[in-house]
C-alpha positions in Angstrom: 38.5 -160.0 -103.3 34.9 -161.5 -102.2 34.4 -162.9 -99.1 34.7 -166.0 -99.8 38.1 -165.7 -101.6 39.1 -163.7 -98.1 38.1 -166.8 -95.6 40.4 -168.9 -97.9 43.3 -166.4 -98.3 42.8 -166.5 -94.1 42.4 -170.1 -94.4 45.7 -170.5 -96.2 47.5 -168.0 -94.1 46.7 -170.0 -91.5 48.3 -173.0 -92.3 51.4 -171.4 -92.8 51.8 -170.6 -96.6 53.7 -167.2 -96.8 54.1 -166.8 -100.9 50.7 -165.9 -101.4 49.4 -164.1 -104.9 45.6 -163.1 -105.6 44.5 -163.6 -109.2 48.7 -163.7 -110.5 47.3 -163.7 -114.5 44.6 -161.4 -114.0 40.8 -161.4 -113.6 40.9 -165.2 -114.8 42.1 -168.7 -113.1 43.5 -169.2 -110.7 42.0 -167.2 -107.9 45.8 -167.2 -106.1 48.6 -168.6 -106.6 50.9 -170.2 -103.9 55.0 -170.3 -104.0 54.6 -170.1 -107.8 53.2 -173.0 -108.2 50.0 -174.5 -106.7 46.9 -172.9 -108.4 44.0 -172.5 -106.2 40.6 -171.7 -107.3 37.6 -170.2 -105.0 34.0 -171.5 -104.6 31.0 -170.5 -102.8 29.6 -174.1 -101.8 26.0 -173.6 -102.1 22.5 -176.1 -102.5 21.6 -176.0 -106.1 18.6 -177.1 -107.7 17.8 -178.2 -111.7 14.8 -175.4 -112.7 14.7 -176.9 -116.0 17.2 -174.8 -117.5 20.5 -175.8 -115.8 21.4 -175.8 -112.5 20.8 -173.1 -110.1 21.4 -172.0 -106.5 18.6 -172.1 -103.8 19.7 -168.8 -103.2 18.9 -167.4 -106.3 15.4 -167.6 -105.8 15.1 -167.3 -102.0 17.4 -164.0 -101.8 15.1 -162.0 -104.2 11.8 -163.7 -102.9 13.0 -162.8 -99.1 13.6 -158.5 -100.2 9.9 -158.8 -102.2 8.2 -159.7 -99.6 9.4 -158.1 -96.9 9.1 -154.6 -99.1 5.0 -156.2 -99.9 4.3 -157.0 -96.2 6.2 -154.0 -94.2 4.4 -151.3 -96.5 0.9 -152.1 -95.7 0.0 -150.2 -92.8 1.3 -148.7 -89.7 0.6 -150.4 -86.7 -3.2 -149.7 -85.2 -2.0 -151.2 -81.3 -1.5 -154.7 -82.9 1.3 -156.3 -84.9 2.0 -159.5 -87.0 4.4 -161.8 -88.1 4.8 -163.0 -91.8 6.0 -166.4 -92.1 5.8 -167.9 -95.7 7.1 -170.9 -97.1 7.3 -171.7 -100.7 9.0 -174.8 -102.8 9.7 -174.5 -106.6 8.5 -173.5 -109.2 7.6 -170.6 -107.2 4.1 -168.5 -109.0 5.3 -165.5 -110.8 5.7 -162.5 -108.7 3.6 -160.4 -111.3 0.5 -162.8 -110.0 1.8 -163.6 -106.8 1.9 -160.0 -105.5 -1.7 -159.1 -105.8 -3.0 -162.2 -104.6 -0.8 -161.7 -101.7 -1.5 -158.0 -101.0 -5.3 -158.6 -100.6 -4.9 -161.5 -98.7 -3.1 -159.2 -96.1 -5.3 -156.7 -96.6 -8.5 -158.7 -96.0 -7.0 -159.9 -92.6 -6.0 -156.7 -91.3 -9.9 -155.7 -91.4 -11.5 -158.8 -90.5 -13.2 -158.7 -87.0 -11.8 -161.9 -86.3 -7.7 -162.0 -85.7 -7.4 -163.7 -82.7 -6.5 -167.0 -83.3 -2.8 -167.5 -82.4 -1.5 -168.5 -85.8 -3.4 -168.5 -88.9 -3.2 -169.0 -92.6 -4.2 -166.2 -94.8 -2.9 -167.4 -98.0 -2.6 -170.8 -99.7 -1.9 -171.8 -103.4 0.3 -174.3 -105.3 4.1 -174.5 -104.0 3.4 -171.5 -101.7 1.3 -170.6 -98.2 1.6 -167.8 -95.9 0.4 -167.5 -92.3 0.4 -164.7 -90.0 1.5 -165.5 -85.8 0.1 -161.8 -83.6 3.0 -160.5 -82.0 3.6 -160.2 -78.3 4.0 -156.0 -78.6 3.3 -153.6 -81.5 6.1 -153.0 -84.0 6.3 -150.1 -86.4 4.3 -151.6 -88.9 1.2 -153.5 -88.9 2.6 -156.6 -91.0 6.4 -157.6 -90.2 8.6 -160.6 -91.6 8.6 -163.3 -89.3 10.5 -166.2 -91.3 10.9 -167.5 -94.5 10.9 -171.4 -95.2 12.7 -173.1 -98.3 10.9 -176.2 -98.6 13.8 -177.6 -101.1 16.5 -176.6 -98.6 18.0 -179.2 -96.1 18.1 -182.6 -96.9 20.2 -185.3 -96.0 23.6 -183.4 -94.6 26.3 -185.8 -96.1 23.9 -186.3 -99.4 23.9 -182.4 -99.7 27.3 -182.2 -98.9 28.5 -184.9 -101.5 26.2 -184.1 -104.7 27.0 -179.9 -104.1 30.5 -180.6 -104.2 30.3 -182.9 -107.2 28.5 -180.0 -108.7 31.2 -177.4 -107.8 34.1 -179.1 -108.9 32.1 -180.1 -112.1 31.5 -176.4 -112.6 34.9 -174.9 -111.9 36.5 -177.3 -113.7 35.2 -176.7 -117.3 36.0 -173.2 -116.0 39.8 -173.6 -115.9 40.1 -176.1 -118.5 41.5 -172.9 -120.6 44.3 -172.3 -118.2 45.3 -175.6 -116.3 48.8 -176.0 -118.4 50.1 -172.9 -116.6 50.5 -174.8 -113.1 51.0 -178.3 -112.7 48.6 -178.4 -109.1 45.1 -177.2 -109.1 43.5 -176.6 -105.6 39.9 -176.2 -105.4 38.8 -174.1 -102.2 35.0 -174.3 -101.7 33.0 -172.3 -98.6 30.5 -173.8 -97.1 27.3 -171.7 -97.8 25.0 -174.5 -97.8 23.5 -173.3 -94.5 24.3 -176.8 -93.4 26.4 -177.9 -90.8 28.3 -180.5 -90.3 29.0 -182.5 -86.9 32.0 -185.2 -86.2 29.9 -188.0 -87.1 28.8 -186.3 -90.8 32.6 -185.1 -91.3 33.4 -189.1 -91.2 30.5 -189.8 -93.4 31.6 -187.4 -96.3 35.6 -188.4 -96.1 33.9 -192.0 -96.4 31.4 -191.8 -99.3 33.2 -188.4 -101.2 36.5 -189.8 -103.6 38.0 -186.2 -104.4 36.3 -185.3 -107.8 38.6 -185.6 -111.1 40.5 -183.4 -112.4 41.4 -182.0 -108.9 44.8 -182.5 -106.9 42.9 -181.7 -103.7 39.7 -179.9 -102.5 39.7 -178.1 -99.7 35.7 -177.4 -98.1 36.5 -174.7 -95.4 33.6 -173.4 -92.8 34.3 -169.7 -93.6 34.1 -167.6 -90.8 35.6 -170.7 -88.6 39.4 -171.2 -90.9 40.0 -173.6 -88.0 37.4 -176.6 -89.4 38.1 -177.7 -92.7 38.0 -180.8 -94.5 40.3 -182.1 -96.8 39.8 -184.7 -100.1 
């Protein structure tokens, strides 16, 4: 069980169902099965993005880009009494790493020996759909380089227009996905955590149950905040 499919087993705890089964026909849909009959299906909710190929989530990219650079930036050099902060910020398509790294690793390089560092924030490295600047710190760290932040230009967005063409994604996805299997159960939940990153106040919870019908195919989906089982929203 993933932690997602946790938050919604908690989730579902919560609100009082007792008959609870996880994954009752195996490693295929439904993700659990409640009192026998009510087949619920799991979700990470996530920002996608078309590459060309299909959809994607943000994450895909921005996970692995995250680990490479902090490994390129963190091995250059111990500290020599100063220290900086990495913050990059990149939109897609993102350069290939193969050419990226390099480029990247000299431009560090040529900072950390130029005479002239003392400008508060700088940038060190620019090119198409990525930059990088460098921010001294206020006390030496370890190494002479250090992640500061990372900034997904394609992230964000408008909160309820996130919210609504995500889930429309989701359900779209999942639902090809159990197509196979829906004659075992008469009721299909759908039960999506919110990994968007975005948050929703009382204002934008209005907003989506306004503008969102509940996707086809669907007797109700369920968008839970997943380490708060308390706020969830309901279509």
């Amino acid at each position: 069980m993933d932690h997602s499919e946790a938050a919604v087993k908690a989730f579902l705890v919560k609100k009082g169902f007792s008959n609870i089964v996880y994954e009752p026909d195996g490693n295929i849909p439904p993700d659990f099965l409640i009192n026998g009959e009510i087949a619920v299906e799991v979700r990470r909710l996530n920002q996608n993005f078309d590459d060309g190929t299909g959809m994607r989530g943000l994450e895909e990219v921005s996970a692995s880009l995250l680990q490479r650079m902090t490994r390129l930036v963190e091995c250059i050099a111990e500290t020599d009494g100063n220290s900086w902060f990495v913050w990059f910020r990149f939109s897609r398509p993102v350069p290939l790493w193969n050419s990226l790294a390099p480029a990247l690793r000299e431009a560090l390089l040529r900072f950390r020996i130029s005479a002239n560092k003392r400008d508060s924030t700088r940038v060190i490295y620019s090119a198409q759909n990525f930059e990088v600047r460098v921010r001294e710190a206020s006390r030496p760290l370890e190494t002479f380089f250090r992640i500061g932040s990372m900034s997904d230009q394609q992230a964000g967005g408008s909160v309820v227009a996130e919210f609504i063409s995500n889930i429309q994604h989701c359900s779209a996805e999942k639902l090809v996905k159990i197509e196979r299997h829906r004659n075992k159960y008469k009721t299909w939940w759908l039960a999506l955590t919110n990994k968007t990153g975005l948050g929703l106040d009382e204002f934008d919870r209005q907003q989506l149950q306004q503008h969102l019908s509940r996707p086809a195919g669907w007797d109700k989906i369920l968008l839970i905040i997943q380490h708060n089982p308390e706020s969830w929203i309901e279509f």
